[in-house]
KEKE-3310 file (N, C-alpha, C; in steps of 0.2 Angstrom, whole numbers, plus 5000, padded with zeros to 4 digits):
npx = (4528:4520:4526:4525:4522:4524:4532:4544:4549:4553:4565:4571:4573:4579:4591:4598:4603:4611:4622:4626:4632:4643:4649:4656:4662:4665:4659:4643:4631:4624:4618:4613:4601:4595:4589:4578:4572:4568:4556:4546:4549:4555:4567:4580:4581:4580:4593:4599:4595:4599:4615:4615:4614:4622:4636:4638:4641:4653:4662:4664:4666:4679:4687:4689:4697:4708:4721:4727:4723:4730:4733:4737:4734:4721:4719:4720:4709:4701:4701:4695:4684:4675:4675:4667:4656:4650:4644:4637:4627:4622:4616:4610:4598:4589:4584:4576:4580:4578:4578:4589:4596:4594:4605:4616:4614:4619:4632:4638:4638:4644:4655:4658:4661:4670:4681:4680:4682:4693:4701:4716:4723:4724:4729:4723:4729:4735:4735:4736:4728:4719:4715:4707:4697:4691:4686:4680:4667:4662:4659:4649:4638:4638:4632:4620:4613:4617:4625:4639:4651:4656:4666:4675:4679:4687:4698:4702:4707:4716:4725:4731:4736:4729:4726:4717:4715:4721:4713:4701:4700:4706:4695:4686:4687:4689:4675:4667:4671:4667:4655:4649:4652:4646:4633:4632:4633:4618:4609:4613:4606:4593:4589:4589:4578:4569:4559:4564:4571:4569:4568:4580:4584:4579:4586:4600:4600:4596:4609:4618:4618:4618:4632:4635:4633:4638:4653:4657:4657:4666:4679:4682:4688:4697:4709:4706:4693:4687:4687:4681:4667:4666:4664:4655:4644:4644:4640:4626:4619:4622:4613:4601:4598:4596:4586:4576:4572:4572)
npy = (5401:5385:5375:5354:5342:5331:5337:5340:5326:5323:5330:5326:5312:5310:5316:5308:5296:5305:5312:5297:5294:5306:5305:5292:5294:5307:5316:5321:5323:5333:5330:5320:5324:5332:5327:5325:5337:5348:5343:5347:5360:5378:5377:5384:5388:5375:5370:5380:5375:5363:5365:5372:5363:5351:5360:5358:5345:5343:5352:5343:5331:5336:5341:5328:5322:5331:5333:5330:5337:5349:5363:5371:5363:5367:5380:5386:5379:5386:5400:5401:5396:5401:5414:5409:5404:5415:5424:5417:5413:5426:5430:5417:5421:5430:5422:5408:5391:5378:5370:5367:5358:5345:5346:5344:5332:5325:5329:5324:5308:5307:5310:5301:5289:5289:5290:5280:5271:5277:5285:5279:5276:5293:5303:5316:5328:5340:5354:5373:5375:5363:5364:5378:5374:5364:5369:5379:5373:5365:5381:5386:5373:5372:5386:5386:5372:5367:5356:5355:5344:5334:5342:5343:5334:5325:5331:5333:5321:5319:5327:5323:5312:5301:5296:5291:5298:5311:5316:5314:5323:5337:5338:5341:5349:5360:5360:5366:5376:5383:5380:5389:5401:5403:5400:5411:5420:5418:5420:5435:5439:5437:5422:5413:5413:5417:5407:5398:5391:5382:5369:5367:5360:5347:5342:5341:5337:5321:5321:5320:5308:5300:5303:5293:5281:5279:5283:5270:5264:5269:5267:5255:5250:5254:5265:5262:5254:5264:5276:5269:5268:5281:5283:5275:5281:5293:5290:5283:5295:5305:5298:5296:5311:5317:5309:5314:5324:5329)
npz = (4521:4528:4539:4543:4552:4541:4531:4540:4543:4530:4528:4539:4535:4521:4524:4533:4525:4515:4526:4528:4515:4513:4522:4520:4507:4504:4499:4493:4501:4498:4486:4486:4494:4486:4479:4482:4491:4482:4478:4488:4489:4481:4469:4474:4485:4493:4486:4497:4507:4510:4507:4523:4530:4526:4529:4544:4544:4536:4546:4554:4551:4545:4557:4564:4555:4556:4559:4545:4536:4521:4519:4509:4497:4498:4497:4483:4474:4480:4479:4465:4467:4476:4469:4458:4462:4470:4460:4452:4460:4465:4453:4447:4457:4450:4438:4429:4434:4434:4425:4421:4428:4424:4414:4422:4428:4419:4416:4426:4426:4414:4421:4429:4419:4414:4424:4429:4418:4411:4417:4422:4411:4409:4415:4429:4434:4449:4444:4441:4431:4431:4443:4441:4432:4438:4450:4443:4437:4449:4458:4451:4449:4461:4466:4458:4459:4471:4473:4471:4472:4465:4454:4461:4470:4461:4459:4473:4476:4465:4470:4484:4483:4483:4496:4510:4523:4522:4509:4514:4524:4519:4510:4515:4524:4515:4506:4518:4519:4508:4511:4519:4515:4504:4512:4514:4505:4499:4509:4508:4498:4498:4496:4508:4519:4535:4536:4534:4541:4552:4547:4546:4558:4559:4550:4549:4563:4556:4548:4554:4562:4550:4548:4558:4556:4545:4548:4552:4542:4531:4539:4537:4525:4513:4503:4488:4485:4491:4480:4471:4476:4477:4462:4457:4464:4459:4446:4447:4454:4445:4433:4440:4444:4430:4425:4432:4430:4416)
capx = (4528:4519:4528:4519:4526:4528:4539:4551:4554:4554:4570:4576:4574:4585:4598:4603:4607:4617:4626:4630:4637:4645:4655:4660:4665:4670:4651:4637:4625:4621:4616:4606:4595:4591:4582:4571:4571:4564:4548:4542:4554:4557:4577:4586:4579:4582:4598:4602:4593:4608:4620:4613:4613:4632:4640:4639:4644:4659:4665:4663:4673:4685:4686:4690:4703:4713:4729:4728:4722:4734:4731:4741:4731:4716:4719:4720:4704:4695:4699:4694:4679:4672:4672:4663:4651:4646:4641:4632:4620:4619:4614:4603:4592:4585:4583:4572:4586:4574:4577:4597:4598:4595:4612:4622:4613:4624:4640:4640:4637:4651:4663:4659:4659:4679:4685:4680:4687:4699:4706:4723:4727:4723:4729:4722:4737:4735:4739:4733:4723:4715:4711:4702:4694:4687:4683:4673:4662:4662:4656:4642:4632:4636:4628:4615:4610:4619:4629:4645:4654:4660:4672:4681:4683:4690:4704:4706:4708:4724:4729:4732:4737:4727:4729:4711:4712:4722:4708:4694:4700:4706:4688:4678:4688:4686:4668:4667:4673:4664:4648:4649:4653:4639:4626:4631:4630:4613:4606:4613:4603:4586:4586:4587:4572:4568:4553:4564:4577:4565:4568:4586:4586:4578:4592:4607:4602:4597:4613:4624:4614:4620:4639:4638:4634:4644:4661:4658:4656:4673:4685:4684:4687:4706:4705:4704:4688:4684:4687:4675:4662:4664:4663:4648:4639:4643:4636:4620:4618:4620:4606:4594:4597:4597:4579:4570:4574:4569)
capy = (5393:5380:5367:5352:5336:5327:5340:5338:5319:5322:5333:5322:5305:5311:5319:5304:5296:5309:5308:5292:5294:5312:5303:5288:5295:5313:5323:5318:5323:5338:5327:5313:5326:5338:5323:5325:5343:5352:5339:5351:5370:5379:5375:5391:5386:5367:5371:5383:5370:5357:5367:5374:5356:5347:5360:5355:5339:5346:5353:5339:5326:5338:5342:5320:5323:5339:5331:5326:5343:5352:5371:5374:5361:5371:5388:5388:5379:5391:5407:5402:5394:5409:5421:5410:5404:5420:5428:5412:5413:5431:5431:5413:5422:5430:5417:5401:5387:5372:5366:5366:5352:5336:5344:5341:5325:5322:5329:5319:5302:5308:5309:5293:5284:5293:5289:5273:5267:5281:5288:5276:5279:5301:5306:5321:5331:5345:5360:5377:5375:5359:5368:5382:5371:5360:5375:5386:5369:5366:5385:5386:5370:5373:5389:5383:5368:5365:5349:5356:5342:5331:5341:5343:5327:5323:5336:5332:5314:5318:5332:5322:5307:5293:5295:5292:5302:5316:5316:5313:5331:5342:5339:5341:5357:5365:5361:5368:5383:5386:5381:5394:5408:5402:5401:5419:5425:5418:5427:5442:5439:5437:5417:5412:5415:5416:5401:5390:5388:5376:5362:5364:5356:5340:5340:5345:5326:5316:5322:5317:5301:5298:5301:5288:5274:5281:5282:5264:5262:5272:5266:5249:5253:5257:5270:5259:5253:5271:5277:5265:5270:5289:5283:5271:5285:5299:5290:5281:5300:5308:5295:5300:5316:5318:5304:5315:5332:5330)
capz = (4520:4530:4541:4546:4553:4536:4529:4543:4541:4522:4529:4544:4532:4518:4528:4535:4519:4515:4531:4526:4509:4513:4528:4517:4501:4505:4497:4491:4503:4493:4480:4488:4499:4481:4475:4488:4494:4477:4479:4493:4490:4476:4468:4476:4494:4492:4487:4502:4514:4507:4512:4528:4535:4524:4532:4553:4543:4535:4549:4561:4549:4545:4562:4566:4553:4554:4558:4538:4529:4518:4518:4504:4492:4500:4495:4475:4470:4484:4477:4459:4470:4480:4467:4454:4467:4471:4455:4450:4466:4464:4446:4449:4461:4447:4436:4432:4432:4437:4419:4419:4432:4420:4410:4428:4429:4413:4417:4434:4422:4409:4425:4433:4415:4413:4431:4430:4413:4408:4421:4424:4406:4407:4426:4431:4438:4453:4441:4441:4426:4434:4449:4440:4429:4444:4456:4442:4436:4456:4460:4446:4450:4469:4464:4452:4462:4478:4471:4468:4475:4462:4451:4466:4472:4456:4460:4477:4478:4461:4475:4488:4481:4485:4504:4512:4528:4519:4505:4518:4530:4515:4506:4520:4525:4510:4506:4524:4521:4503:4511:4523:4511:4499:4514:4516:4500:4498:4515:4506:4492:4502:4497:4516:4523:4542:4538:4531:4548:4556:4542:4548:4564:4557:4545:4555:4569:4552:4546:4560:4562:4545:4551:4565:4554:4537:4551:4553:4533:4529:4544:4536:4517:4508:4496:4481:4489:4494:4475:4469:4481:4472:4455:4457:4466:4454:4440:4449:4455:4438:4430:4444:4442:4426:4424:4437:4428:4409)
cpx = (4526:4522:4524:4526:4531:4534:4546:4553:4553:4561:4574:4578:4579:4592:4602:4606:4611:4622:4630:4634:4643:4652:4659:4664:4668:4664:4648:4630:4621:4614:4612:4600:4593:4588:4575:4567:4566:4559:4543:4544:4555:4565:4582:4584:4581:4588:4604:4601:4600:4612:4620:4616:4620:4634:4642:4644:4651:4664:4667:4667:4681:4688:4691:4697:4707:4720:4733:4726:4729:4732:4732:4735:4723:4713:4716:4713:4696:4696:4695:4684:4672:4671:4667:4655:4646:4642:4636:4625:4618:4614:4607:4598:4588:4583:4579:4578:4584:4576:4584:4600:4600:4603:4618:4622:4620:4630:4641:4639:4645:4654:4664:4662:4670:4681:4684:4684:4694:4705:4714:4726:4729:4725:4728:4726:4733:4736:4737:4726:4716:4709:4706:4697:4689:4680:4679:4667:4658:4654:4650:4638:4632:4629:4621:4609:4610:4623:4634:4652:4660:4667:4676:4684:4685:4698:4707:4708:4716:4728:4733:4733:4735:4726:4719:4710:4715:4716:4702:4695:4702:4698:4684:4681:4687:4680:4665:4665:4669:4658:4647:4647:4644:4634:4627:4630:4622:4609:4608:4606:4594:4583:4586:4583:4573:4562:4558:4570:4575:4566:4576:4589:4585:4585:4598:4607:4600:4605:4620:4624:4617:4628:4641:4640:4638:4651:4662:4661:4666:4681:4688:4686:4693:4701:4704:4695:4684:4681:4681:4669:4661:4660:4656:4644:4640:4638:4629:4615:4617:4613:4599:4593:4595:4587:4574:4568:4572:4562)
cpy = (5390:5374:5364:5346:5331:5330:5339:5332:5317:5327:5328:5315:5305:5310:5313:5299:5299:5312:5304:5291:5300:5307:5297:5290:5302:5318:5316:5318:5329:5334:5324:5320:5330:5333:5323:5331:5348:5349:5345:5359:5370:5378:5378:5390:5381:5367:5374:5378:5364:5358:5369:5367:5354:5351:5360:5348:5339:5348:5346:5333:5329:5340:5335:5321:5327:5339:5330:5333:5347:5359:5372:5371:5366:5378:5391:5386:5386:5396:5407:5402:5400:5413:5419:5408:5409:5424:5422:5415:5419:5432:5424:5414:5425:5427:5412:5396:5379:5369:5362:5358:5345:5339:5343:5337:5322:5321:5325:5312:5302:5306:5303:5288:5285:5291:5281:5269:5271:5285:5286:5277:5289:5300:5312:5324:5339:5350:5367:5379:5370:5361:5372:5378:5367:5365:5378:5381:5367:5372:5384:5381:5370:5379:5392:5377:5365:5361:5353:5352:5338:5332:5341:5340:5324:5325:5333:5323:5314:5322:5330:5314:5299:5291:5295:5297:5309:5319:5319:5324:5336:5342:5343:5349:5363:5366:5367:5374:5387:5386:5387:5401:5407:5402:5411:5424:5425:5421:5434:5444:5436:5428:5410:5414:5415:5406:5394:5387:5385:5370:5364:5361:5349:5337:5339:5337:5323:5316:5320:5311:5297:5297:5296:5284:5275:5280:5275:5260:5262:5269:5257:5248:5256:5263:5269:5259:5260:5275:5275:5267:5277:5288:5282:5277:5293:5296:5286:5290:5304:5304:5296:5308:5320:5314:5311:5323:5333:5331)
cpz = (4527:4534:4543:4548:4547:4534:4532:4544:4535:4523:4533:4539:4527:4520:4530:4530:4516:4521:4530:4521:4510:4516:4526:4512:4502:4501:4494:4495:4501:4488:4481:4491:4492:4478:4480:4491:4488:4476:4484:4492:4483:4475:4475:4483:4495:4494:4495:4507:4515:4513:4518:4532:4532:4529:4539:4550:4542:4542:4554:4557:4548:4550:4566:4561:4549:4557:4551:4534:4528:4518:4510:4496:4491:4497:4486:4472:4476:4481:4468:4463:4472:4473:4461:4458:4467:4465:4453:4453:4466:4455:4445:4452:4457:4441:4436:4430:4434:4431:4416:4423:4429:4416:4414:4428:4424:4412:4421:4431:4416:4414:4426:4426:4414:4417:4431:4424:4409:4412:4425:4417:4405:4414:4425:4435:4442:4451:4446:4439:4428:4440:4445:4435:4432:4447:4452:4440:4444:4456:4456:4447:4454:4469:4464:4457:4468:4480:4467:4469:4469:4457:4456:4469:4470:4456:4465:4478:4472:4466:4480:4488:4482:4493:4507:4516:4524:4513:4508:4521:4524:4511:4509:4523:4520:4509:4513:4525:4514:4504:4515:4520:4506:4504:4514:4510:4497:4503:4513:4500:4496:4499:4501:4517:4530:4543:4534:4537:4551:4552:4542:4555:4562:4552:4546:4561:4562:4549:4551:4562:4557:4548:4554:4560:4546:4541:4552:4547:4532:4535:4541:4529:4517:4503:4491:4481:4489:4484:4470:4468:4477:4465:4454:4459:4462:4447:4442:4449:4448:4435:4433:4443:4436:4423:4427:4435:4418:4409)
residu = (UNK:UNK:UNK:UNK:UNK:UNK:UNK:UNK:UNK:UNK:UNK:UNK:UNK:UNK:UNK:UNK:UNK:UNK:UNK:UNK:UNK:UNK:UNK:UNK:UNK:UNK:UNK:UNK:UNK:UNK:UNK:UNK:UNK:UNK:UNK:UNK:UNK:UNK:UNK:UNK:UNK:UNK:UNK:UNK:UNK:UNK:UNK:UNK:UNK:UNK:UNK:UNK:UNK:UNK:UNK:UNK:UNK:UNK:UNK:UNK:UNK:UNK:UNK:UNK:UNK:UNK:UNK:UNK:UNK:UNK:UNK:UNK:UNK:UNK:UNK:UNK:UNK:UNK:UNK:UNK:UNK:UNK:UNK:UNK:UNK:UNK:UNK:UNK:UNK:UNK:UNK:UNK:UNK:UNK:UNK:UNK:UNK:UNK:UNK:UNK:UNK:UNK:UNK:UNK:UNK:UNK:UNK:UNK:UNK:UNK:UNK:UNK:UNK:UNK:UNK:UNK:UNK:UNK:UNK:UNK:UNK:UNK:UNK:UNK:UNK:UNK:UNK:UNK:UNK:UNK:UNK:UNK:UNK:UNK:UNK:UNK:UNK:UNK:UNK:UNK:UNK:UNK:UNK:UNK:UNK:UNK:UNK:UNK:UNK:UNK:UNK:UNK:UNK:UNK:UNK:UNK:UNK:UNK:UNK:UNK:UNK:UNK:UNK:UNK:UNK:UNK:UNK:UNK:UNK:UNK:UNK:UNK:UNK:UNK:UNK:UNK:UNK:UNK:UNK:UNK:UNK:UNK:UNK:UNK:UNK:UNK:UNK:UNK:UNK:UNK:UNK:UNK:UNK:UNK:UNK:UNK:UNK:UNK:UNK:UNK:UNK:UNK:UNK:UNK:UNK:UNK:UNK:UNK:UNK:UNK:UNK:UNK:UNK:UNK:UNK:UNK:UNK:UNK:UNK:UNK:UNK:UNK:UNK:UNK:UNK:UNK:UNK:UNK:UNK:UNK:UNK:UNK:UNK:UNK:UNK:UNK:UNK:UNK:UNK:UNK:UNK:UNK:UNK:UNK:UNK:UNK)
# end
């Protein structure tokens, strides 16, 4: 593969968008950058590019608020998380799965369309079932497309009751630590490359850049406010997604 200039500020311009939503809403930078990154990379590269770059971010909010993560809430959707994850990406590598993405777009518009008008009548309760429920739709579009954020922020936001920074440091630690494992399952499965590690530096300072000015976004914003901000950008994100992929 080829790098030139443009590709790396069709990688740094993104990223900082997804900075900014990640560091307000708790993900989403998955999502914003995959409408941009499969223009130039094939899915399964895109995807890994995603994650390469969210997770410095992950750590570095979660990092800002690791007086507030719970372990415990942590633990349960990560074991369902990891083991569907990984079969997914192993089995997606030999796969064409370009065509699957508009039926994400879809589920990510249901959620939004639910959480916004159903969700005070139906609570989503922290169960077992919930978690595994979360964690395996989670693992498979992390997977599948790199954007596995949303059922899980569905989960952790009824997990941790409404609490912004609590919400904010359990998400971002977990994401953290499932993007980790997923980049490594993918460098096992030979969909890392050596030529694709130079389109994560531009990614990694947009992606931080984005931080600065999203920590200004979120320090002024209740969790009502914040909740909002989730909903509106799951179903904006589903309709794009879903438009650019038919």
């Amino acid at each position: 593969m080829e790098i030139d200039f443009w590709m790396l500020l069709f990688v740094f311009l993104p990223a900082i968008g997804g900075g900014i939503i990640q560091t307000t809403t708790g993900f989403g930078s998955g999502i914003f950058v995959m409408l941009f990154f499969p223009l130039f990379l094939p899915m399964l590269q895109s995807s890994a590019l995603s994650t390469l770059i969210t997770v410095w971010l992950c750590l570095l909010i979660a990092w800002r608020y690791r007086q507030y993560i719970d372990p415990k809430i942590v633990v349960l959707p990560a074991i369902f998380y990891l083991v569907v994850s990984g079969v997914t990406i192993t089995v997606a590598s030999k796969l064409n799965i370009a065509g699957l993405k508009a039926y994400f777009g879809l589920f990510l518009v249901a959620a939004a369309v639910y959480f916004m008008f159903f969700a005070k009548k139906i609570k989503l309760k922290p169960t077992v079932p919930a978690a595994a429920v979360c964690s395996t739709i989670s693992g498979v579009a992390s997977g599948l497309f790199g954007i596995g954020g949303p059922p899980m922020v569905l989960y952790f936001l009824a997990a941790t009751e409404d609490k912004k920074e609590n919400y904010l440091g359990t998400t971002q630690a977990f994401f953290a630590l499932t993007s980790i494992y997923n980049t490594t399952i993918r460098a096992i499965n030979g969909i890392i490359t050596v030529d694709l590690l130079p389109l994560v530096i531009p990614g990694i300072l947009g992606i931080w850049l984005g931080k600065i000015f999203g920590q200004k976004i979120v320090d002024r914003i209740n969790i009502e406010q914040l909740k909002k901000l989730i909903y509106a950008f799951l179903g904006v994100s589903g309709i794009v997604t879903f438009v650019t992929n038919i």
